[in-house]
C-alpha positions as CSV (number, residue, x, y, z in Angstrom):
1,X,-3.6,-10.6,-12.9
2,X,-1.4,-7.7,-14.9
3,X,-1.4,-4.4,-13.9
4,X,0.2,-1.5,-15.6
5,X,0.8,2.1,-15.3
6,X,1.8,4.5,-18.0
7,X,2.2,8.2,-18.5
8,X,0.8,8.3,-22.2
9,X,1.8,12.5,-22.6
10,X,-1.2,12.7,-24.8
11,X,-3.9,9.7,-25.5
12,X,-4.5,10.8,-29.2
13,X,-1.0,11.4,-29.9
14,X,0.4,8.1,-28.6
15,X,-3.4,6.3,-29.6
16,X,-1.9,3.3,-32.1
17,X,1.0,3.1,-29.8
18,X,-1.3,2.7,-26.9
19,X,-3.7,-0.2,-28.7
20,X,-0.4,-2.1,-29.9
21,X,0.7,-2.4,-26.7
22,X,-2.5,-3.3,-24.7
23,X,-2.9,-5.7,-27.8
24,X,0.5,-7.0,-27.0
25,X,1.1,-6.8,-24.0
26,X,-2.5,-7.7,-22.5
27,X,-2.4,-6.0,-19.4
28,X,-5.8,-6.8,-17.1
29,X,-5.8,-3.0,-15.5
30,X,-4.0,-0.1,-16.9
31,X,-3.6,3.1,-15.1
32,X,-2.8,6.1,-17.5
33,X,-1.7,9.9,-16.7
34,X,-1.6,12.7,-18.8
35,X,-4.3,11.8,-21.1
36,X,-4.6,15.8,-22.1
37,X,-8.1,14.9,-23.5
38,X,-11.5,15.8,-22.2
39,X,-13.3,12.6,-20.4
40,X,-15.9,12.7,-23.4
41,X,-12.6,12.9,-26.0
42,X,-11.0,9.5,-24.5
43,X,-11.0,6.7,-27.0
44,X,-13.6,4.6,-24.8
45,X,-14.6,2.6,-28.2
46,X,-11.1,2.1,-29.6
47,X,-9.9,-0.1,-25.9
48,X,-13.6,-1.0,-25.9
49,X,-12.4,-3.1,-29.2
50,X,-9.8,-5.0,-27.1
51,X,-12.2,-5.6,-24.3
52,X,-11.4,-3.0,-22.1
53,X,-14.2,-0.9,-20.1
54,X,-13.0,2.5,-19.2
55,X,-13.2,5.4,-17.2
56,X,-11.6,9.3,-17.7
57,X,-11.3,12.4,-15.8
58,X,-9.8,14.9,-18.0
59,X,-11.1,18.4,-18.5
60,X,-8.7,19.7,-21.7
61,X,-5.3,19.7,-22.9
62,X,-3.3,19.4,-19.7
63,X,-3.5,17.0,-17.1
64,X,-5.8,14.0,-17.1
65,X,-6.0,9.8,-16.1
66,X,-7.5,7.2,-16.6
67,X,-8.5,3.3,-16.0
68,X,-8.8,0.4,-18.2
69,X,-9.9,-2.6,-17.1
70,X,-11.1,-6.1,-18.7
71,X,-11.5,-8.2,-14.9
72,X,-14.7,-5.2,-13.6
73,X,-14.7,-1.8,-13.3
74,X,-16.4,-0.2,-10.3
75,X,-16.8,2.6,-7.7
76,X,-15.3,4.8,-10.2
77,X,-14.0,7.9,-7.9
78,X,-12.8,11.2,-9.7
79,X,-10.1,12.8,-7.9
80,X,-9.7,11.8,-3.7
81,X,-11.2,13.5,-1.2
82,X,-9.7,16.6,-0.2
83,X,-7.5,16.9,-3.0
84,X,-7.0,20.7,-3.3
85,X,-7.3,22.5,-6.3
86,X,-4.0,24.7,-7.3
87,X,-6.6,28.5,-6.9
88,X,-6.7,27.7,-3.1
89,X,-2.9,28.7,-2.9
90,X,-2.5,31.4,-5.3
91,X,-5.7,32.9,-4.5
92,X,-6.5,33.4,-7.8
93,X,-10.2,32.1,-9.6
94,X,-12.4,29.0,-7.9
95,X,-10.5,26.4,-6.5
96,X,-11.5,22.8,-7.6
97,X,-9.0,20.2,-8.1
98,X,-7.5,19.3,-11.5
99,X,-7.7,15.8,-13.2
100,X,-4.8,14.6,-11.6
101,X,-6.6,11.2,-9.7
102,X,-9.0,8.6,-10.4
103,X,-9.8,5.5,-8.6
104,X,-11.9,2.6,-9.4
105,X,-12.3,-1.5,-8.2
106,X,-11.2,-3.7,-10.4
107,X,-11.4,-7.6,-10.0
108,X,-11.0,-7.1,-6.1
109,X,-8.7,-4.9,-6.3
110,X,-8.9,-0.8,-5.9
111,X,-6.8,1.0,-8.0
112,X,-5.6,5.0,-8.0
113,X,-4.2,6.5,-11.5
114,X,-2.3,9.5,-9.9
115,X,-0.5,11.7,-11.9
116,X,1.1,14.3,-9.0
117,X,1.7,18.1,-9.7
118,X,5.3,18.6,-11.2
119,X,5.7,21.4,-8.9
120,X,8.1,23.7,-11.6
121,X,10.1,25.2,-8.9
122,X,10.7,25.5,-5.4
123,X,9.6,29.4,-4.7
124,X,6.9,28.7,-7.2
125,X,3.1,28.9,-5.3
126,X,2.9,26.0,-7.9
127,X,5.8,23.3,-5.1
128,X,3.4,24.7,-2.1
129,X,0.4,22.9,-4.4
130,X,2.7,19.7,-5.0
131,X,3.1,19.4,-1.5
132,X,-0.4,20.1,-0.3
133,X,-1.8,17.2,-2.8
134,X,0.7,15.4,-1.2
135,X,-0.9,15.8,2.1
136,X,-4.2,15.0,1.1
137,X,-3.1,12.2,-0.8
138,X,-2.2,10.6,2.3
139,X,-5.0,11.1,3.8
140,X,-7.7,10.1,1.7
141,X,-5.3,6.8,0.8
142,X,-5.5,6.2,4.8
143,X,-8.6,5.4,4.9
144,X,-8.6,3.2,2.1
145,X,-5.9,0.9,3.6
146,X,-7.2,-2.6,5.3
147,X,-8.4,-3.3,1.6
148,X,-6.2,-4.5,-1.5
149,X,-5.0,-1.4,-2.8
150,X,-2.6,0.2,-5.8
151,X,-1.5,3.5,-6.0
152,X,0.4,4.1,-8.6
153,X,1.3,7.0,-11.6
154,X,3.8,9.6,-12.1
155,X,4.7,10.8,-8.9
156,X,6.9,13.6,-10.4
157,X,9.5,12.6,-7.3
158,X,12.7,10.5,-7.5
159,X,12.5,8.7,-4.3
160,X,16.1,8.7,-3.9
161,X,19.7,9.7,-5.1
162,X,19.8,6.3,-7.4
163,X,16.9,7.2,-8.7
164,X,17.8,10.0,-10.6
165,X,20.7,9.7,-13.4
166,X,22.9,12.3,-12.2
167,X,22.1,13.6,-8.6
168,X,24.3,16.8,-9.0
169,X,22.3,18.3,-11.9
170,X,19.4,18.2,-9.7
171,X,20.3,20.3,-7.1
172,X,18.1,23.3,-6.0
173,X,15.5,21.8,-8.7
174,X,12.1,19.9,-7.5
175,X,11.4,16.1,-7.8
176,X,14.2,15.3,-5.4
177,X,13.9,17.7,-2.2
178,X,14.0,16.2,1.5
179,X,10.1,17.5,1.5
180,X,9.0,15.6,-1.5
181,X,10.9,12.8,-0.6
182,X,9.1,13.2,3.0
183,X,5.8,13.4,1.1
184,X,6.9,9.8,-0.4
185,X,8.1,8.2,3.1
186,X,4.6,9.2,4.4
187,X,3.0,7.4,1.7
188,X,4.7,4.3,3.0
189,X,4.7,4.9,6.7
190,X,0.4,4.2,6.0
191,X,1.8,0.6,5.4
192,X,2.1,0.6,1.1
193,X,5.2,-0.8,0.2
194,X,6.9,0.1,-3.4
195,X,7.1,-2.5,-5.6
196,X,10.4,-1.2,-8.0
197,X,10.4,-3.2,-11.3
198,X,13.2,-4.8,-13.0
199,X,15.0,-2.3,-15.0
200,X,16.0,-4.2,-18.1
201,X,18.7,-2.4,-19.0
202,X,21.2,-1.0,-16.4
203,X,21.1,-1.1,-12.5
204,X,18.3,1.6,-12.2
205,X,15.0,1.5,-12.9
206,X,13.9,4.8,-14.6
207,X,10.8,5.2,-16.3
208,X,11.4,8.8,-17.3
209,X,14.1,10.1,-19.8
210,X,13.8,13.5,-21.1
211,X,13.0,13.7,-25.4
212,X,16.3,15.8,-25.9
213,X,18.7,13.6,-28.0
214,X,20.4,11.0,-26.5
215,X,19.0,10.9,-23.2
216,X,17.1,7.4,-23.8
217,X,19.8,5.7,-25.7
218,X,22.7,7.0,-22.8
219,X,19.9,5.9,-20.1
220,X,19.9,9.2,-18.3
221,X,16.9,8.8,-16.7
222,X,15.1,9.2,-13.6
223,X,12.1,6.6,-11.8
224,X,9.1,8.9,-10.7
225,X,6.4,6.9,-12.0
226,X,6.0,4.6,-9.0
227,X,3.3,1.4,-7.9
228,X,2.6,1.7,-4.1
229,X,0.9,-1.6,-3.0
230,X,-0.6,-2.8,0.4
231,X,0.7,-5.6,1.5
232,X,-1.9,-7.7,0.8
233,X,-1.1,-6.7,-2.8
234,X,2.4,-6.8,-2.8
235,X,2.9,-10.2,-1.2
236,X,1.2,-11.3,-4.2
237,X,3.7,-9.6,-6.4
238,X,6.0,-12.3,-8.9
239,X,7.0,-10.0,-11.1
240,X,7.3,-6.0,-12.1
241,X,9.2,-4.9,-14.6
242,X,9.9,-1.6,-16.7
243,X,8.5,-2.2,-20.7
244,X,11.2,-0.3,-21.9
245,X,10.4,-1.3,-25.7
246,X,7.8,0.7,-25.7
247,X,9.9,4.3,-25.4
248,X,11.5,3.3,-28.2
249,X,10.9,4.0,-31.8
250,X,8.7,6.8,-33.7
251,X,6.8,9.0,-31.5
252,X,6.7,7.4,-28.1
253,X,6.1,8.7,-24.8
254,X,8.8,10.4,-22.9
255,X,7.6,7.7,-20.2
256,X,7.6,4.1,-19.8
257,X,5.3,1.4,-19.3
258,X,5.5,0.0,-15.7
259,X,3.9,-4.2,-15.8
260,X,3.6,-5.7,-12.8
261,X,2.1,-9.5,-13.0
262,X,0.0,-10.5,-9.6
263,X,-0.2,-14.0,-8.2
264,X,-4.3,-15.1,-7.8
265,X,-6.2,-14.0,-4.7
266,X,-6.2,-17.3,-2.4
């Protein structure tokens, strides 16, 4: 079984892109964040084409995931319960979470396409909401454990100094504070391990490097798009690797594609 997860930064934009590679690449589950299309706007016939069922949650230009998958897709779940929506903490209009999670089962296995808030900066109400979805994360992912599970997206945290291409630059900025990085340990403490691919070029394995020029080719990057497995899942693990092909050329993603390639279930 493949598995992949990819922060697309806009379905439509990156649509021909996207087919190419799930043409290519034939991936049996593909988690996507940051579609930044309504569920009814997701290209459900285009993937349909290459024998993918799917299922969105995206309510507009912002935000937004989604599941492919060509092995089942079932017990489709639209954001986790108890994920809190961002009005709760700034008290301002009805709180109701935003399409940052969707889970589904797919051939055995359940699968979460997160896409975690960025969290813009630390005295913003806007890190208290990264934090909180953090929290609830945990929680509702606690009770899925004791079944094969992935978790996996853009975290929008760097899980440690390595991980980032220049630790200096990032101090006093989110995606790299003790609490995030807490948020990340508590993740794993539930018993997910994180499977960190091959980088295939350098010693790190970023999957994020910003558009600005230059920043891809000098591989100033950063890893935040992470695949937490249970260890059911991740003993079954031969290989994981970041596609980094596929942030290169015309009009890619700012992100790339993480494959990881799953041994059978005895």
């Amino acid at each position: 079984m493949r598995l992949a997860t990819w922060n697309v930064n806009s379905v439509k934009a990156r649509l021909p892109r996207l087919l190419d590679w799930l043409a290519g690449t034939e991936p049996d589950i593909v988690c996507l964040q940051e579609t930044k299309c309504p569920a009814e706007s997701f290209p459900v016939a285009e993937v349909s084409e290459l024998g993918y069922a799917a299922a969105a949650h995206g309510d507009g230009r912002w935000n937004g995931v989604a599941v492919l998958s060509r092995v089942g897709l079932e017990e489709v779940t639209l954001s986790f319960p108890g994920e809190p929506g961002f009005a709760e903490l700034d008290g301002v209009g009805a709180a109701r979470p935003e399409a940052r999670a969707l889970g589904a089962t797919c051939g055995g296995l359940r699968v979460w396409s997160l896409y975690a808030p960025n969290g813009r900066a630390l005295d913003s109400p806007h890190y208290a909401y990264k934090l909180a979805w953090f929290a609830a994360l945990r929680d509702a992912l606690a009770e899925e454990m004791g079944t094969p599970l992935v978790a996996c997206g853009d975290y929008n945290v760097a899980p440690t100094d390595a991980d980032v291409w220049d630790p200096a630059l990032f101090v006093g900025a989110t995606h790299v504070t003790p609490a995030e990085r807490q948020a990340l340990a508590e993740l794993l403490d539930l018993g997910l391990h994180d499977v960190v691919p091959t980088p295939m070029k350098g010693p790190h394995p970023y999957t994020y490097w910003d558009y600005r020029a230059g920043m891809f080719h000098q591989n100033k990057g950063m890893r935040i798009d992470l695949v937490y497995a249970s260890t059911d899942v991740a003993e079954r693990v031969r290989k994981a690797y970041v596609d980094r092909e596929a942030r290169k050329g015309k009009g890619p993603s700012d992100h790339a594609p993480i494959v990881v390639d799953l041994d059978p279930i005895n």
